[in-house]
C-alpha positions, 0 to 999 in steps of 0.5 A: 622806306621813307615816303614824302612830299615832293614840291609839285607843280600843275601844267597843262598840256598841250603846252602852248606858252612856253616849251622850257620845263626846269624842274620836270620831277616837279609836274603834274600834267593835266589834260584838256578833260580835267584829269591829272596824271602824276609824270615827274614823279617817274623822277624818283625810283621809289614811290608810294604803291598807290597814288596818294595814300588818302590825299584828294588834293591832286596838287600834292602828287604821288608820295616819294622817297627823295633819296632815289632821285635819278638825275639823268630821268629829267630829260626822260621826263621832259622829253615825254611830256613834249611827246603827250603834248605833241599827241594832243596838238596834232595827233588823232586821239582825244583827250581820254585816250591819251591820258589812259595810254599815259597812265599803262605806261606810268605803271609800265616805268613804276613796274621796270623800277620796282625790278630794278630796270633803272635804265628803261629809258636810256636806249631802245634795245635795252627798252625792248628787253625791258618790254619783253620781260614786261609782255611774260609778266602781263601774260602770267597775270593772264594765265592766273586769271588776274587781268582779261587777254583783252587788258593785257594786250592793250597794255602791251599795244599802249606801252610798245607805242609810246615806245617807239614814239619815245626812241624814234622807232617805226611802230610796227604793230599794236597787238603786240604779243608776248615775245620769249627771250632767254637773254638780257644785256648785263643792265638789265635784270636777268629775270623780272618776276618769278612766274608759275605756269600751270602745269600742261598735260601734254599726251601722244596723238594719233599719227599716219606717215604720209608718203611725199610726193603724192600724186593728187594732193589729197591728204588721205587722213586728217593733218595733225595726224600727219608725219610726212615721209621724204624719197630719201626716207627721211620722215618730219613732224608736220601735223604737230602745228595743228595743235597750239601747245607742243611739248618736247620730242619723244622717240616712238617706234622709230619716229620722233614724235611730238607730245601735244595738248589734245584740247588745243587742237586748232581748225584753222590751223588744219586747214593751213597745215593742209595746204603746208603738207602740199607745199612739200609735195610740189615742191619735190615733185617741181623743184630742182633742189635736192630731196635734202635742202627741201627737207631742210628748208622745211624743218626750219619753217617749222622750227619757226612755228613751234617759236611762233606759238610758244611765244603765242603769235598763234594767228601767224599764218592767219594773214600776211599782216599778222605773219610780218608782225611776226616776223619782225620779232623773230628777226630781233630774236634772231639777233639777240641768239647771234649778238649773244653768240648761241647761233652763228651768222650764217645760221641766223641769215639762212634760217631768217630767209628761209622763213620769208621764202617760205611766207612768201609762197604760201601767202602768194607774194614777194612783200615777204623777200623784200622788207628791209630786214636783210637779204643779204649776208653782209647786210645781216652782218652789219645788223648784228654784229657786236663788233662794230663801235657804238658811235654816240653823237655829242649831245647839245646843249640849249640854253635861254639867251638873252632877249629883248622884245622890239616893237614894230614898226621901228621908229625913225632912226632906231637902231638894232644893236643886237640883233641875236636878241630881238623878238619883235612883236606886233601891233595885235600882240603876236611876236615871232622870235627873229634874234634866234635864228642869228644862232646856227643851232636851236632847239628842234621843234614842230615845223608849223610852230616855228615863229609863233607865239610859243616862245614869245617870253623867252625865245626859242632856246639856242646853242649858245656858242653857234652865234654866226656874226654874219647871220646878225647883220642879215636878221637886222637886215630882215627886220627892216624889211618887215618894219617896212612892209608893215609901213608901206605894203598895205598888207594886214598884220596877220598876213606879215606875221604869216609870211615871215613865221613862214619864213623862219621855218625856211631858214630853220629847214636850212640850218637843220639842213647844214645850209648855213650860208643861204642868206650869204649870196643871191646864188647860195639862196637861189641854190639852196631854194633848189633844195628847199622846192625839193623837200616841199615837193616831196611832203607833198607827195608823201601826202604829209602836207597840201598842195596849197600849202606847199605852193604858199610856203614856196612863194612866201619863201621866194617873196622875203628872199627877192626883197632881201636881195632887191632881186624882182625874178628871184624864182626864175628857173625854179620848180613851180607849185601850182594849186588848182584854186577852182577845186575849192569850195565856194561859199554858199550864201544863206537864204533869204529867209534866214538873213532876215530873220536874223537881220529883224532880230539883231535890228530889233535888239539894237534898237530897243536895247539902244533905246534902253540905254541911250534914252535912259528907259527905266526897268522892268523894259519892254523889248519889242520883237519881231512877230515871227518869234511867236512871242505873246504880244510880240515882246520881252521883259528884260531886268537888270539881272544876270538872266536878262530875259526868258522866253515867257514860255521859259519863266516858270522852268526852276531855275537857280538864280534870278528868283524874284523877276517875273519874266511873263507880267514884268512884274517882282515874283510872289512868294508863291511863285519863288515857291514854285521856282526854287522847288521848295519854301525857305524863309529867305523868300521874303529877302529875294523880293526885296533884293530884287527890287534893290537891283531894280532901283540901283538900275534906274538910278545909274543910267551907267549900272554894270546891268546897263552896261552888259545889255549895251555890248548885246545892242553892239554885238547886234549891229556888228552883225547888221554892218556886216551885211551892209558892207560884206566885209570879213571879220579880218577888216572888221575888227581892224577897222580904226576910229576918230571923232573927226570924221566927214561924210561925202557922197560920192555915188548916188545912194551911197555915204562914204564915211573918212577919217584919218588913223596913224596918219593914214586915210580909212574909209568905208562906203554905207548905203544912205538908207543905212546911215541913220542906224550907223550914227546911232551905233556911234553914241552908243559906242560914246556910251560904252567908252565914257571917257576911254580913249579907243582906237577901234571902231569896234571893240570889247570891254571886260567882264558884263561890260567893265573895263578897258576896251581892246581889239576884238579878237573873238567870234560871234559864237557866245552872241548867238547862243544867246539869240538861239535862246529868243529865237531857237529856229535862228540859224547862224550867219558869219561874216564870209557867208554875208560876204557871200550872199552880198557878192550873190546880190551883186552877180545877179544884179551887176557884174564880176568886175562890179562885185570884185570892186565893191567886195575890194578882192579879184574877179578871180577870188568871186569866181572861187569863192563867192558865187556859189548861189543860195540853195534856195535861189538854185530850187527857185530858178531850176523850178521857173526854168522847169515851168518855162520849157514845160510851158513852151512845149505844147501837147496837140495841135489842137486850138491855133488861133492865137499861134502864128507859125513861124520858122522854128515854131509858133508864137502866141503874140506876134509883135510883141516880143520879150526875152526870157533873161536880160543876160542873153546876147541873142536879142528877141525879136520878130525879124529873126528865127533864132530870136523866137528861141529865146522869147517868152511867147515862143511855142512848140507842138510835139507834133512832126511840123514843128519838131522838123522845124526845131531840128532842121534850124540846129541842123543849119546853125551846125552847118554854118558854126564854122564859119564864125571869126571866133571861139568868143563869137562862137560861145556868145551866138551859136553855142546858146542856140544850140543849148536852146534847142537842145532843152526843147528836144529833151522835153519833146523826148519826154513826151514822144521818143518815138516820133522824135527819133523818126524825125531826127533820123530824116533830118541829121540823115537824110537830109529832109529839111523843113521847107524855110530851112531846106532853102536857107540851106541851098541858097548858102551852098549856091553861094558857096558857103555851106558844102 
C-alpha cells in the first residue's frame, strides 16, 4: 500500500461564512479550541494507521492511498461536517466534547473500512449492523483487559449518537451495550474481527421445586434456587436468572436444568427474580387464562432475559428506563430474525407483546403496551415485512446561480432585471439573500440562519430548474417595499434587516411547505398564514421556541404581507400570540457610587489625555486622577509605549516588554532596575535606555505619532461613556449617530443646547444639558485630531490598529475599554448603555413623570414601565430604611410626656399648624382641617396605648363604611386606598409592640362596634342621613 499526501485545506467550524464545501476529501476542520480533526480523509478508504507518521505540521492531514477514493463518501462527509458545525452553533456541548465525540467516530469509519464495511454511511439499517459488529469488537477489547467498561461504553454512546444524528433517527439511549446478531445484510461483512472469548466454567447450582401457586407468597428457599412447578406438572427454570452468565439446558433427573457461572450470582437480580416467581403465583391463582398460556407466557419472558444478559443488558429489570432501551433492540433483533425468515410473524409479534405485558406488570404501568413499536399485528407486518418496495425519493440537486449584490436603497428609477439574482445589502454590510426565494426549491438550512449573513457571497444554493416566473415579479415587488421603508419608516437598518430575514423564513416555511402560491393572492396568504400560525403555535407548546419570539415572528410576517398587498387588517381573523411584556425584567440602574466612580475616571482620562494630544504636552505625561484610586500623588505616568501606564504598585512586577519606562518617577529605568525587571542582566540593557529614549523623542517631535494616536481613541472611548450618561441613548443610536461640520446650536428649553445638522438630506438632532456642552465641543476637536483629513460620516467611530487607518462604523462594545480601566481602577464596576438608559429614566421617574421620561428617552410609557424602572438597589435599601424610621418615629411607646402633643381624631400631633407631608407623590394633601391628612404629616404621632389605637381603628372602620360610596374606581384608588395602606403600616408596627391589646381593641371595634367618640358620631350622623347602613 502506497501512502501519500493529499491537497488539505483548514476551516473552521462552526461554519459561519460560507455553507458550500466543493472539495470535503480536502478538509481539515479545527475547532473553536485550537485542535484539528482530520474528517476529509474518511474520503479515502486506506490511510496511514496513525495520524501523521511523524509530520507536526497538522496542515499536511493524515497520509492516504488516492487510489481508494470512494466518490460517493463526499456528500457523507460533507453532510457530517454540517452536523459538527450545527453542534457547536446551537447544541449544549462545549468545544472539546464535540471534538472528542468526532475523533470515537473517525476511529469508528477507519474501523468499519479497515473490515470492509465500505457502506456504513449509506443507509441506517446497514449503520446499525455495522455498529452491532463494532459494540462485540469494544466488548472483546474489554474482556481481554485492553480498554476500561468505562471506554467502551463511551465510545459505543459517542458513535450511536452521531448516528442517529447522521440518519435522522431518535436517539434512543447513550448506554448503549453491545447487542448479538447473528445476521448481517449481504453488504455487510459476515464477521468483523475474530473474537477469542475466555473460557467459562459454568457448573450445576443447588436447586428446590417450588409448588405454584402458594398460598402466602413466601418463597421458602433462596430464588436461584428456584424451579417452579405448574398445576399441570409442567416445571420452568426461574432461578437461573439470578446468575448473569447461564450455560446451555442440561436434562438432570428429569428437570432441565441450567448450567451457571456460580460467581455471577447477582443480588439484586434475587430480589427481582423473587418478586418474578410471585408474579406466576398470582397470576394462576387470579388470572382467567389457562394453566397453559401463563406458562407460555412466562417461558417466553425468560427467554427474553437469557438474550437480555447475553447481550449484557444485565440492569434490565433494574428501572423502566433501562428495560425500554432494552426493549428497543429486542424489537430490532426481532425484526432482523423475521426479515431473515429464522421466526415467523406471528412468532415475532407474540413473543415481543408478551414482553411488554409483562414489563409492563412488573415495573406497574402501562408506558410499556403503549411505544410505538407495534401493537398490532398488521402494524408489526409493515414494520417487518421484506416484501414491501424500498421507495427512494429523487435526490435534488442544489447548485450556485448566478448573483449580483444590489444596494439599498435603490436609486430613482433603478430598474431590477433579474430579480432571481439580487442579494441586496445594506448600508451596515448586512446582505439577506432575496433572488433565491424566486427559486421553489433551496437548500434546506436551520431556520434561524435563513436571510442571514452565511450566504452573503454567493447566495443560498437552489434548484436551478424551480425557477417560478411569477415568484420573480413578487421579490422585485418585495424589494421596493423594503427600499422603501428604509426611505420613509424611520425605522433603524438593523430592525428592517431583522423583520425581512424574519420574512424570508416564512416564505422558505411555505415552500418546504408545498404552499408555493402564498404571495399569488391576499386570500392564498391569508390562508396560508392560517397554517403558518399553527406551526408557530405548535413550536411554541413544544417548547422548541418562545412566546416572544413566536408573537414577533407572526406580527413581522402579517406587517411585510399587509404592505405588499396595500391590505391595512390583513391579520383580521387570525390566531393572536399575545406575550406578557410585564413578566420581563427591568433593568436596574447602577449605584450611585459606581456611576461616579466611573463618571470621574472617564472625565479624568478624557480631559488629561485630551489635554496630552490637543495641547501637544510632551512626554513622560502626567495624568491627574481621582483621589479614590489610592494613587500616590493622585496621578500616573503615561509613555509612549505599548504599556502606556501601570499602577506605581504595579512598575516593578517582571514583565516582558516596555523595560526601559520608569512608570513610579516618570523617569528612563537603570540598568539596575532593567535588571531587576527582566529577571537577569544581558548586554543589551544599555540599548533598551537608548531605544526607550528614542521613542520618547519620536513622541514629542510628532504631535500625530501612532503612540498619540492610540491614547486619543482611550480619551474617545471615555467620553462615548460620559455621552452616554448624558443622553441615555442605546448603543444602537450611538453608533448610528451621523455627523456634519455644518451644525447650529438653539436653545430650545432652559438648560438645555439642541444640537442639528442635516445627513443624507435628513435633520439629526440631540439634545445636551449646557453644563455638558463644553465637554462636547472639545470631543469635537479631538475627533478633527483622529481624522486628519479623512472624511467620516459618524459621530463616533473606530480606526485601525493603535489608532491607524480608515474610520468605519463602531460595531464593537465597550468591553477591551474597560479592561483597560479595570487595570487603573480594579474595584471599577462596568456600566453599558441600557444600564445608563436605565439609571437616567430612574432620575427622571422620581424627578418627573412617565410621560416625561418616555419623551426624553424617545420610547412608550409602556417600555419605561418594562423595562427602565426598576430602581437602584441602593435607592430601594435607603428608601425601605427612612420608611422603616418614618413609622417607627410616629409610633410612640407610653403616654408619658404630652405636653408638645395636641390630640387630635386619629392620634396626636407634635406641631400643630404647621403641617407638611411626608412625600410630594401623595394625592391626600396635609393638613390641619381634616383627620385623614394627619396620616400622611410628618409630625403626626401615635401612642400604643387604648386611646389612640381606638382612634387609629375606629377612622379605618369609617373610611370602609363610606368607600363605597365613591364616583369611581380612579377615586377610590387616589383617596381611600391610600388611607387605608396608611393605617394598615401603622397597625403592623403596633402589632410588633403589643398584640395583645391591639387585638382587644380590633375586636371592640370591627365587632362590636365601640368606636371612639369623634368617630362614633361622624358614623351616626352618616347614617342619620342615610348614607352609611
Amino acid at each position: 500500500m502506497s501512502l501519500e499526501l493529499r491537497p488539505t485545506v483548514i476551516i473552521d467550524v462552526p461554519l459561519i461564512v460560507t455553507e458550500i464545501l466543493l472539495n470535503p476529501d480536502q478538509i481539515i476542520i479545527k475547532f473553536p479550541h485550537g485542535e484539528t480533526a482530520d474528517i476529509g480523509s474518511l474520503c479515502y478508504l486506506k490511510t496511514a494507521k496513525d495520524k501523521r507518521r511523524g509530520i507536526k505540521d497538522i496542515h499536511f492531514g493524515r497520509l492516504v492511498e488516492l487510489e481508494s477514493f470512494i466518490d460517493s463518501r463526499r456528500n457523507q462527509i460533507r453532510k457530517l461536517i454540517k452536523i459538527i458545525s450545527d453542534q457547536l452553533n446551537f447544541g449544549s456541548k462545549n468545544s472539546v466534547t464535540v471534538k472528542n465525540s468526532v475523533d470515537t467516530f473517525v476511529s469508528f469509519i477507519r474501523w468499519s473500512d479497515q473490515n470492509n464495511f465500505n457502506n456504513v454511511l449509506e443507509d441506517y439499517e446497514n449503520s446499525m449492523k455495522i455498529f452491532i459488529s463494532y459494540s462485540e469488537f469494544l466488548n472483546t477489547r474489554y474482556s481481554k483487559g485492553d480498554i476500561s467498561l468505562k471506554h467502551s461504553d463511551t465510545q459505543q454512546a459517542r458513535v450511536f449518537n452521531l448516528l442517529s444524528i447522521f440518519f435522522e433517527q431518535n436517539t434512543l439511549s447513550h448506554e448503549t451495550k453491545n447487542l448479538k446478531t447473528t445476521d448481517f445484510s449481504k453488504k455487510s461483512k459476515s464477521q468483523a474481527v475474530k473474537t477469542y472469548k475466555k473460557s467459562i466454567n459454568y457448573e450445576i447450582r443447588p436447586t428446590k421445586i417450588i409448588n405454584l401457586p402458594f398460598e402466602d407468597n413466601v418463597i421458602p428457599f433462596p430464588p436461584e434456587q428456584s424451579i417452579i412447578m405448574f398445576p399441570t406438572k409442567k416445571t420452568l427454570d426461574v432461578g437461573f436468572l439470578c446468575y448473569l452468565h447461564v450455560g446451555p439446558l442440561k436434562l438432570i433427573n428429569q428437570k432441565h436444568v441450567r448450567f451457571v457461572q456460580l460467581k455471577s450470582l447477582c443480588e439484586t437480580r434475587k430480589i427481582q427474580v423473587r418478586k418474578l416467581i410471585n408474579l406466576i403465583s398470582d397470576q394462576l391463582k387470579l388470572n382467567n387464562l389457562s394453566v397453559e398460556t401463563i406458562h407460555n407466557h412466562w417461558n417466553r419472558f425468560i427467554t427474553f432475559m437469557k438474550w437480555a444478559d447475553e447481550n449484557k443488558f444485565h440492569n434490565v429489570l433494574d428501572c423502566s428506563v433501562s428495560a425500554n432501551n432494552t426493549l428497543t433492540f429486542y424489537s430490532e433483533y426481532l425484526s432482523s430474525k423475521f426479515s431473515h425468515q429464522e421466526i415467523s410473524l406471528k412468532h415475532a409479534t407474540l413473543q415481543l407483546l408478551t414482553v411488554m405485558n409483562t414489563l409492563s406488570t412488573f415495573f406497574d404501568g402501562d408506558n410499556f403496551r403503549h411505544k410505538a413499536n407495534s401493537l398490532k399485528v398488521s402494524d408489526f407486518k409493515k414494520k417487518l415485512s421484506t416484501q414491501l418496495p424500498i421507495i427512494i425519493k429523487p435526490t435534488i440537486r442544489y447548485e450556485i446561480r448566478t448573483s449580483k449584490i444590489i444596494d439599498l436603497p435603490l436609486k430613482i428609477d433603478e430598474n431590477i432585471l433579474n430579480p432571481e439574482e439580487v442579494i441586496i445589502r445594506f448600508s451596515n454590510g448586512r446582505s439577506v439573500d432575496l433572488g433565491a426565494l424566486c427559486y421553489l426549491k433551496a437548500e434546506p438550512v436551520k431556520e434561524y440562519k435563513q436571510g442571514t449573513s452565511r450566504y452573503q457571497k454567493n447566495g443560498r444554493l437552489v434548484h436551478l430548474q424551480s425557477l417560478s416566473n411569477s415568484r420573480q415579479d413578487q421579490i422585485k415587488r418585495l424589494i421596493t417595499i423594503v427600499s422603501d421603508q428604509l426611505n420613509h419608516s424611520g425605522l433603524r437598518v438593523k430592525t428592517i434587516i431583522d423583520s425581512i430575514s424574519r420574512f424570508v423564513a416564512f416564505m422558505r416555511w411555505a415552500d418546504e411547505s408545498h404552499l408555493h402560491d402564498v404571495l399569488d393572492s391576499s386570500d392564498k396568504a391569508h390562508n396560508t398564514l392560517k397554517v403558518y400560525s399553527q406551526f408557530l403555535r405548535e413550536k411554541f407548546l413544544r417548547n422548541e421556541i418562545t412566546l416572544k419570539h413566536a408573537e414577533r415572528q407572526h406580527t413581522i410576517v402579517i406587517k411585510i404581507l399587509s404592505d405588499f398587498f396595500d391590505e391595512d387588517d390583513f391579520g383580521h381573523g387570525l390566531f393572536v400570540f399575545k406575550s406578557k411584556f410585564n413578566i420581563s425584567t427591568a433593568t436596574e440602574p447602577p449605584c450611585e457610587l459606581a456611576q461616579a466612580r466611573l463618571l470621574a475616571l472617564c472625565n479624568a482620562l478624557f480631559k488629561g489625555i485630551g489635554s496630552l494630544v490637543l495641547d501637544q504636552k510632551s512626554y513622560p505625561y502626567k495624568l491627574n486622577l481621582p483621589e479614590f484610586l489610592d494613587l500616590p500623588n493622585n496621578f500616573l505616568w503615561l509613555f509612549p509605549a505599548e504599556s502606556w501606564f501601570k499602577r506605581p504598585e504595579n512598575a516593578f512586577i517582571k514583565r516582558k516588554i516596555c523595560f526601559g519606562f520608569n512608570y513610579r518617577t516618570g523617569q528612563l529605568n537603570t540598568i539596575k532596575e532593567i535588571k531587576i525587571l527582566r529577571g537577569h542582566s544581558l548586554r543589551g540593557d544599555e540599548k533598551i535606555i537608548i531605544e526607550a529614549q528614542n521613542n520618547i523623542d519620536a513622541a514629542n517631535s510628532n504631535y500625530r505619532n501612532s503612540q498619540r494616536m492610540h491614547v486619543a481613541t482611550v480619551a474617545q472611548n471615555a467620553f462615548i461613556v460620559l455621552f452616554l450618561a448624558e443622553t441615555g441613548m442605546n448603543w444602537a443610536q450611538l453608533v448610528d449617530l451621523t455627523w456634519s461640520r455644518n451644525y447650529q446650536i438653539n436653545s430650545e428649553r432652559q438648560l438645555f443646547r439642541t444640537i442639528k445638522w442635516r445627513a443624507n438630506g435628513k435633520e439629526c438632532y440631540f439634545e445636551l444639558s449646557s453644563g455638558f456642552m463644553p465637554i462636547f465641543k472639545r470631543y469635537l476637536q479631538l475627533r478633527d485630531f483622529l481624522l486628519g483629513n479623512q472624511p467620516c460620516e459618524w459621530l463616533f467611530f473606530k480606526l485601525g490598529k493603535r489608532g491607524l487607518g480608515q474610520p468605519s462604523q463602531i460595531k464593537d462594545s465597550l468591553h477591551n475599554f474597560f479592561k483597560s480601566l479595570k487595570k487603573i481602577d480594579p474595584n471599577l464596576t462596568e456600566i453599558h448603555s441600557r444600564q445608563w438608559r436605565a439609571a437616567k429614566s430612574d432620575w427622571l421617574i422620581r424627578n418627573t413623570d412617565v410621560s416625561t421620561t418616555a419623551l426624553v428617552l424617545q420610547n412608550t410609557e409602556k417600555t419605561v414601565l418594562s423595562s427602565y424602572i426598576a430602581g437602584s438597589e441602593t435607592k430601594h435599601w435607603e428608601e425601605m430604611s427612612n420608611f422603616l424610621n418614618q413609622v417607627s418615629n410616629v409610633v410612640q411607646g407610653k403616654r408619658e410626656n404630652t405636653k408638645n402633643i395636641t390630640l387630635r381624631a386619629v392620634g396626636g400631633c407634635s406641631s400643630l399648624g404647621k403641617p407638611k407631608s411626608i412625600s410630594e407623590k401623595i394625592p391626600i394633601a396635609s393638613n390641619c382641617v381634616e383627620p385623614e391628612g394627619c396620616l400622611f404629616c410628618d409630625k403626626f404621632k401615635i401612642h400604643v396605648d387604648e386611646i389612640d389605637i381606638r382612634k387609629l381603628l375606629s377612622c379605618r372602620y369609617c373610611v370602609k363604611k363610606i368607600a363605597p360610596l365613591t364616583s369611581d374606581q380612579n377615586t377610590y384608588e387616589n383617596l381611600i386606598q391610600p388611607i387605608l395602606n396608611r393605617i394598615d403600616i401603622f397597625v403592623t408596627e403596633i402589632k410588633k409592640r403589643n398584640n395583645d391589646l391591639l387585638e382587644k381593641i380590633q375586636y371592640e371595634v370591627d365587632e362590636e362596634g365601640e368606636l371612639e367618640t369623634y368617630w362614633r358620631r361622624k358614623l351616626e350622623m352618616f347614617m342619620e342621613l342615610g348614607v352609611v347602613i
